[in-house]
KOLDREN-59804 format. One record per residue (C-alpha): x negated, y, z negated. Coordinates in steps of 0.05 Angstrom, whole numbers, padded with zeros to 5 digits, always signed. Last residue first. Layout:
XYZ
...
END
This chain:
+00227+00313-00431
+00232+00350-00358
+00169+00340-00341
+00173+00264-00353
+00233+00263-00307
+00192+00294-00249
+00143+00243-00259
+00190+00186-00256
+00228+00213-00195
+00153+00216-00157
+00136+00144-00174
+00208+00116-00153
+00206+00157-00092
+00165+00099-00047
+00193+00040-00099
+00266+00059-00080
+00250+00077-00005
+00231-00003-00005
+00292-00023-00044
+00334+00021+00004
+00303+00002+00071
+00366-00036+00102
+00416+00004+00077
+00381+00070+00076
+00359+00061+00153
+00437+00045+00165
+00455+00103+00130
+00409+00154+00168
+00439+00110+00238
+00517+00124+00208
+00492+00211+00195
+00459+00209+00270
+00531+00177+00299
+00574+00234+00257
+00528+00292+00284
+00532+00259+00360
+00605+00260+00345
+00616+00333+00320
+00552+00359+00369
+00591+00344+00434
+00528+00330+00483
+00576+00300+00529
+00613+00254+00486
+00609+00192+00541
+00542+00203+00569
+00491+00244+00511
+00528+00213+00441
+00541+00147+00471
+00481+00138+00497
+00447+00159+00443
+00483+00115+00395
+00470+00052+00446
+00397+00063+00435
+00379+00087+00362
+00426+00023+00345
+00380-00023+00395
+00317+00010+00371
+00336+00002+00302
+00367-00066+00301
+00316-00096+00345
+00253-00070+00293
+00300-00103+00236
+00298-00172+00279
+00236-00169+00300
+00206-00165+00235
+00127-00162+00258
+00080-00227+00226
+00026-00215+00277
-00006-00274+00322
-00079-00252+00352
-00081-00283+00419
-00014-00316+00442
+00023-00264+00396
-00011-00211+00427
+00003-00237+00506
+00076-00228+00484
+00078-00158+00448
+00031-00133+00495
+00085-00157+00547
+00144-00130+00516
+00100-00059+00503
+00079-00054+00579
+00143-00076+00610
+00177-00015+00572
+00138+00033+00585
+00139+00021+00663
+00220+00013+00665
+00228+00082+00620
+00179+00114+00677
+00209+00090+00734
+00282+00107+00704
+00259+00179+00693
+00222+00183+00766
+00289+00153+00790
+00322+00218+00766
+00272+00263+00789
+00295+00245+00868
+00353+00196+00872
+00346+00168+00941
+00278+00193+00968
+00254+00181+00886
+00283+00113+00880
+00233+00060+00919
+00163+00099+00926
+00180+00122+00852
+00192+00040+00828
+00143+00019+00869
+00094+00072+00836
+00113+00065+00769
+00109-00009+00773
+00048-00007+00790
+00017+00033+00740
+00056-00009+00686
+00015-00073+00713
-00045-00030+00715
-00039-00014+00644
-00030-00083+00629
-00083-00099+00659
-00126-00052+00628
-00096-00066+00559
-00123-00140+00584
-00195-00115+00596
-00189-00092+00528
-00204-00158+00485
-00262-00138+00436
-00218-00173+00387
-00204-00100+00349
-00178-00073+00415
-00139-00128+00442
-00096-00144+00381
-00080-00067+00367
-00046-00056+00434
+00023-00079+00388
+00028-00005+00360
+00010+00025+00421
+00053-00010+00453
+00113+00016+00395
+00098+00084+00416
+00098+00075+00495
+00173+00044+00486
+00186+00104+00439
+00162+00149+00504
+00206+00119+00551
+00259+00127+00499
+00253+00200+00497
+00234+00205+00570
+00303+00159+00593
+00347+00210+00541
+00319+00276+00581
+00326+00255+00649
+00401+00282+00638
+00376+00345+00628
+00352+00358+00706
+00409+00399+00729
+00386+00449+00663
+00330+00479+00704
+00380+00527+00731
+00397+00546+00656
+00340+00597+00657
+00339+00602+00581
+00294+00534+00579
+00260+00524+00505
+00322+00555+00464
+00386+00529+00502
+00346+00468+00514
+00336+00446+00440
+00417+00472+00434
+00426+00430+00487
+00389+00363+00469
+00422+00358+00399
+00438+00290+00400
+00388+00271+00443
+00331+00301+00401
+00357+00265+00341
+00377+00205+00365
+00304+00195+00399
+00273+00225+00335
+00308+00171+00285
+00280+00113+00337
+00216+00139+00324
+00218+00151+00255
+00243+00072+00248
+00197+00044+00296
+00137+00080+00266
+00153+00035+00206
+00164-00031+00234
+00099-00023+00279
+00061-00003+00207
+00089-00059+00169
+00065-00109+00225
-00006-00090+00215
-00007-00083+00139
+00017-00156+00149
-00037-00176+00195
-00090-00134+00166
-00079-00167+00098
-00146-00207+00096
-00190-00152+00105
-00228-00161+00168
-00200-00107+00218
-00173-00061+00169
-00228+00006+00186
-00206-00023+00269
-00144-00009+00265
-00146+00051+00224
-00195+00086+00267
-00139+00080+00323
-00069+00100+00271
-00082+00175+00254
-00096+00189+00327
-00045+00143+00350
+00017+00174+00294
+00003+00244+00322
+00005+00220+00399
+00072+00184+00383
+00104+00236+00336
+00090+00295+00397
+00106+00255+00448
+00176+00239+00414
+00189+00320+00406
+00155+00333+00481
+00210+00290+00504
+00245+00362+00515
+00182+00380+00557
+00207+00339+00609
+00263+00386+00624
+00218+00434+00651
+00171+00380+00687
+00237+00363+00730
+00257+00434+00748
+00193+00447+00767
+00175+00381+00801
+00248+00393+00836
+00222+00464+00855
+00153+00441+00881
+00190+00382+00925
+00251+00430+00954
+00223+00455+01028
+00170+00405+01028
+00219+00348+01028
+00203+00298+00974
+00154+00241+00971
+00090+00284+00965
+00114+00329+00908
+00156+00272+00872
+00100+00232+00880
+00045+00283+00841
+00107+00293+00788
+00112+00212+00778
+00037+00205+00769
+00042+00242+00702
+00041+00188+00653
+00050+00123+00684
-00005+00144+00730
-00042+00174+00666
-00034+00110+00641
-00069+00075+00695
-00120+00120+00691
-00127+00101+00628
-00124+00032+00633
-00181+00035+00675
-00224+00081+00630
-00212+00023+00571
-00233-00023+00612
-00294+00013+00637
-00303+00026+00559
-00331-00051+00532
-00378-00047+00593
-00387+00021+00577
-00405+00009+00505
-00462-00045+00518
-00495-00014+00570
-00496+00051+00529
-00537+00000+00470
-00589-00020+00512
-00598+00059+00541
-00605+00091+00473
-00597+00159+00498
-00613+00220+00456
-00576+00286+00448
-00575+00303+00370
-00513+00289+00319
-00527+00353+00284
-00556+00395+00339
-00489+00373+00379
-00450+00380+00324
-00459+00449+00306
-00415+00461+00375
-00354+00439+00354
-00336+00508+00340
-00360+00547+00411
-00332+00483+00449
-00259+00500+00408
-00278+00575+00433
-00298+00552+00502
-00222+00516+00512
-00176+00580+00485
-00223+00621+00539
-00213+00570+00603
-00138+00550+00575
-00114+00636+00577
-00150+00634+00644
-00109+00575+00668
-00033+00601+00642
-00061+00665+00671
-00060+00642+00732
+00002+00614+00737
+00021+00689+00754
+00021+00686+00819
+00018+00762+00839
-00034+00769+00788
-00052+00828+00746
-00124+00841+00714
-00144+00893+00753
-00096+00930+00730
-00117+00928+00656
-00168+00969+00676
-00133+01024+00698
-00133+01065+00765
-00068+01017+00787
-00014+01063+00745
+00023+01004+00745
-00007+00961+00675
+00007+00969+00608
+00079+00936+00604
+00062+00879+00651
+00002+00863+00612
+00041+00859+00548
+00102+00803+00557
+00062+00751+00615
-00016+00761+00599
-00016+00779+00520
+00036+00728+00504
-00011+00681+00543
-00071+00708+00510
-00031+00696+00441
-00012+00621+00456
-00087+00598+00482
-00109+00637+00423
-00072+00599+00379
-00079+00533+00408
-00147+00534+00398
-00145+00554+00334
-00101+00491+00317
-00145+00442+00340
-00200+00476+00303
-00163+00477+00239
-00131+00404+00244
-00206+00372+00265
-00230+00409+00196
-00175+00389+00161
-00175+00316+00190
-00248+00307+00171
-00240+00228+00158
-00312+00217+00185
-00282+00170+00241
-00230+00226+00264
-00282+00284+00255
-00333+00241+00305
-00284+00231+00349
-00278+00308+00352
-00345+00321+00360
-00345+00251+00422
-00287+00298+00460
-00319+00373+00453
-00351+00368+00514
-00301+00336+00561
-00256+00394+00542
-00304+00448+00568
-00319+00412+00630
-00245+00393+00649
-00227+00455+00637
-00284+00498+00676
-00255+00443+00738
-00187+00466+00731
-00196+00536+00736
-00247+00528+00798
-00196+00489+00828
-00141+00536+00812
-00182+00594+00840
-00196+00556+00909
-00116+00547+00920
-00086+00490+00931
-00071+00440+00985
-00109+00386+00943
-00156+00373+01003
-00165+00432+01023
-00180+00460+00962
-00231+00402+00942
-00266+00416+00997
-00276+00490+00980
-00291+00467+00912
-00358+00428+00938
-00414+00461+00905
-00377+00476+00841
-00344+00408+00838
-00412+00373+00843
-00451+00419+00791
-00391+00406+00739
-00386+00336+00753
-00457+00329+00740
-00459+00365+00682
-00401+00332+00647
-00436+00262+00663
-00492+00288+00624
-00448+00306+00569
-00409+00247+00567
-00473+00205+00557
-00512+00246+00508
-00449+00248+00464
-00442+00172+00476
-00516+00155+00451
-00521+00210+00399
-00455+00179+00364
-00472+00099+00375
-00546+00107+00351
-00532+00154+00289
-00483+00091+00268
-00543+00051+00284
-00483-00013+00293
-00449-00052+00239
-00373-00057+00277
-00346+00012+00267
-00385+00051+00292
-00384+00008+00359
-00312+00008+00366
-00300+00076+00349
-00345+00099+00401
-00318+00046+00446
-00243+00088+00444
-00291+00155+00457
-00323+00127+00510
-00262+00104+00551
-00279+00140+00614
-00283+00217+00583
-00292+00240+00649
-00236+00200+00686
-00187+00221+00622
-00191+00283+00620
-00189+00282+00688
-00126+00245+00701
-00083+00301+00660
-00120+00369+00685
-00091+00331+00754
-00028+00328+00721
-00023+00401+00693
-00036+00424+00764
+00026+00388+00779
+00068+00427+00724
+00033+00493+00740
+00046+00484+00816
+00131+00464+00790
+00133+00519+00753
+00118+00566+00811
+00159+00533+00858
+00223+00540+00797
+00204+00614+00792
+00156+00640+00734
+00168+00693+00682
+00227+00656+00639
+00209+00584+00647
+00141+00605+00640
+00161+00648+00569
+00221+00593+00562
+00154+00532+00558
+00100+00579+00521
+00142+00567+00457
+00122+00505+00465
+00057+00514+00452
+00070+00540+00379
+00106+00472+00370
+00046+00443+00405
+00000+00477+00354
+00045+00448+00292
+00053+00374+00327
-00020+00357+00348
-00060+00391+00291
-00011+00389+00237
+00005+00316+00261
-00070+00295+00247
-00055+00323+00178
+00011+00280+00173
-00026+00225+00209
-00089+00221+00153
-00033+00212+00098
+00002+00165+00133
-00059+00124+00140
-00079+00142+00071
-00017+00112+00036
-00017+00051+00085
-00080+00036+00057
-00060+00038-00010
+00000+00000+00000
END
C-alpha cells in the first residue's frame, strides 16, 4: 500500500506539470479558435502532427531504455552520460541537415519555409531537454520537473496572449516596432511563442548537462538502442494512431474543404484533451514505477491494483466530459462552426481510456526486456488506423477518423492484455474493470445520443456510476479515509 501511496503521490505532482500547464494551454484553444479561420486551424493542427512524429523520431526510444538500464544494476553515471551524449549528437545532426535542406523540405510538405524552420528549432530544443527530464522522473524530482514544465507553459501562454489580444492593439501606425512584428497568418506566432517557451525549459535543464557530462560509452549505447529501436518503432506507430488521422484527412479529402475539416476536427479533439491529460499524467508517474517493483514479490498484485484503479478515474472522466461536453465546448470553442464535429468527441474520450488501460497492461513487455512486441502491437494499431481512414474518411470524413482511432486503441490494449497473460500472467479483476468501462460506456451513450447532451439526465446517470464506484469500492475507500477521519476526530477531543 505503501508503494501505491507514492505512485499516486508522484502522479498527482507529475499531473501538476502535465494537467495544470495544459489547462492554462487550453485556454489557447477559443483564443485560436477565436483569431484564426477553420484553414488556418486546420495548418496549425497538422503542423502540430509533424511536431508530434518528431519528438518522437529523435528521441527513438532512449529515454524508455534509459530507465531500463538505470534501473537494472548498470554505471548509473554510464547509462545517463551515454544517452544524453547520444540524443544530443543526433540533435545536431538533424539540426545541420534540416537547415541546409529546408527549402526541400518545403516543397515537399507543401508549406511554407518559416514553418519548417519553426518546426525544426522545436524539435531541436525539445530533443535536448528529453534525457534532463528523465533524469528528474528517475531521481524522484517531481517538483523540480513540475516547476520547469510549468514555466514553460507559462510563457508559451503569455507570449501568445501577447501576440493575438495585445499586438493587434499596439500596432497600425506601421513606423513602430511592434509592427514589424505582425503576421498576416497568424499561426505564426503560435510557433515563435513555442521557439522562446522551448529555449527557456533548455536554458533550466541546462545544469545537467555539466552535471551528468557528455561521454559515450559505445558497448553499452549498443546495448540500449537495440533494446530502444523497438521502442522508437512503436512510437512512430503511435504517433500514426495518434495524429496520423489529421495528415490523411488532409491528403484524402478534397482540397477545397480538407484544411477546414482538419480544423474543425482537431478543434473538437481537444475536448478528449481531459482523458489525455489523466492518461499522460498517470504514465509518467506509472513508467519508473514499473520497473522500481519489478522483483518484489507483490509486483503482480500491486500491478493489477493499479490497472483496476486507473480504470475507475478513467472511466469517471469519460462520463464526465461527455456529460457535460457542451458547456466544455461552449467555453474552449466560441465559434460554434467547429461544433459539427462534437459528436467525435465520445469515440476520442474512450479511444483514449482504451490507450490508458494499454499502457497499463504494456507493463509485461517492458520489465521482461520484451518490447519488440509493444512494437508490434503498435504496428498492428498503425495499421489499422490507416485501413480503417483509407476505408471511412472519403465516405464519412472526421467521423471515420474517430471510429479508426477508437477501433486502433482498442485492439492494442485487448491484445496486450492477451499476449501478457501468455508471458507474464497478472491477477487483474476483469470482472470489476468490465463493469466500469462497460457502465462508463453505455451511460455515455445514452447521455450524448439519445438525451442530447440534456444535463438533467446525463447529471442523474454520473450521480448512479459515483454510486456504483461507492458500492463496489466502499470497504476499500473505508480503509483509504479511515486514517484521515480518525485524525480529524482526535483534534476534535
Amino acid at each position: 500500500m505503501s508503494a501505491l501511496k507514492n505512485l499516486f503521490k508522484n502522479t498527482f505532482i507529475y499531473g501538476l506539470a502535465t494537467v495544470l500547464p495544459r489547462v492554462l494551454g487550453l485556454v489557447l484553444t477559443p483564443l485560436y479558435v477565436s483569431g484564426l479561420p477553420e484553414k488556418q486551424f486546420g495548418v496549425y493542427v497538422i503542423l502540430m502532427t509533424y511536431l508530434i512524429m518528431g519528438n518522437i523520431l529523435l528521441s527513438y526510444g532512449m529515454e524508455t531504455a534509459f530507465f531500463r538500464f538505470i534501473n537494472r544494476g548498470d554505471d548509473k553515471q554510464k547509462v545517463q552520460s551515454t544517452a544524453l551524449t547520444s540524443l544530443f549528437t543526433t540533435a545536431v545532426i538533424f539540426l545541420l541537415l534540416a537547415v541546409v535542406f529546408k527549402a526541400e523540405l518545403s516543397q515537399f510538405l507543401k508549406y511554407q519555409t518559416a514553418f519548417i524552420v519553426y518546426a525544426v528549432v522545436i524539435l531541436f530544443l525539445d530533443t535536448l531537454a528529453v534525457i534532463p527530464f528523465a533524469w528528474f522522473r528517475q531521481n524522484e524530482k517531481p517538483m523540480r520537473y513540475s516547476v520547469i514544465k510549468i514555466t514553460n507553459v507559462v510563457i508559451n501562454l503569455g507570449l501568445n496572449l501577447f501576440f493575438f489580444l495585445v499586438l493587434p492593439e499596439i500596432t497600425g501606425a506601421g513606423d513602430g516596432i511592434a509592427d514589424h512584428l505582425v503576421f498576416e497568418n497568424k499561426v505564426h506566432y503560435i510557433f515563435i511563442s513555442n521557439i522562446i517557451a522551448s529555449a527557456v525549459t533548455l536554458l533550466l535543464v541546462a545544469p545537467l548537462y555539466f552535471r551528468i557530462g557528455l561521454r559515450l560509452d559505445l558497448g553499452l549505447w549498443k546495448e540500449m538502442i537495440i533494446y530502444a529501436l523497438p521502442v522508437l518503432v512503436a512510437g512512430m506507430a503511435f504517433s500514426i494512431n495518434e495524429a496520423g488521422d489529421k495528415l490523411m484527412l488532409r491528403y484524402l479529402l478534397p482540397e477545397a474543404v480538407a484544411e477546414s475539416e482538419v480544423g474543425v476536427y482537431g478543434a473538437a479533439y481537444k475536448l478528449g484533451a481531459f482523458m489525455t491529460l489523466f492518461v499522460t499524467a498517470f504514465k509518467l508517474g506509472v513508467e519508473p514505477f514499473f520497473f522500481s517493483q519489478a522483483n518484489k514479490k507483490d509486483a503482480r498484485n500491486t500491478y493489477a491494483n493499479i490497472t483496476l484503479y486507473f480504470t475507475i478515474f478513467g472511466s469517471l472522466i469519460l462520463l464526465f466530459v461527455v456529460v457535460y461536453t457542451d458547456l466544455f465546448a461552449a467555453i474552449l470553442l466560441p465559434e460554434r462552426s467547429y461544433w459539427r464535429a462534437l459528436w467525435v468527441v465520445p469515440f476520442i474520450l474512450l479511444a483514449n481510456l482504451c490507450l490508458g488501460v494499454y499502457h497499463n497492461l504494456s507493463v509485461w513487455y517492458k520489465i521482461t526486456d520484451r518490447t519488440i512486441y509493444g512494437a508490434w502491437i503498435s504496428v498492428g494499431g498503425a495499421v489499422i488506423t490507416i485501413v480503417l481512414n483509407l476505408l471511412l474518411i472519403p465516405v464519412l470524413s472526421y467521423k471515420g477518423s474517430a471510429i479508426a482511432t477508437l477501433a486502433a486503441y482498442g485492439t492494442m490494449m485487448a491484445t496486450s492484455y492477451l499476449l501478457g497473460q501468455k508471458h507474464y500472467p497478472i491477477p487483474y479483476d476483469l470482472k470489476k474493470i468490465g463493469v466500469y468501462m462497460t457502465t462508463s460506456v453505455v451511460f455515455s451513450a445514452l447521455a450524448f445520443y439519445v438525451f442530447k447532451g440534456s444535463l438533467l439526465p446525463g447529471t442523474v446517470l454520473l450521480l448512479l456510476f459515483l454510486s456504483l464506484i461507492y458500492y463496489l469500492e466502499r470497504q476499500e475507500l473505508r480503509k483509504l479515509f479511515k486514517p484521515l477521519l480518525d485524525s480529524t476526530a482526535k483534534k476534535f477531543k
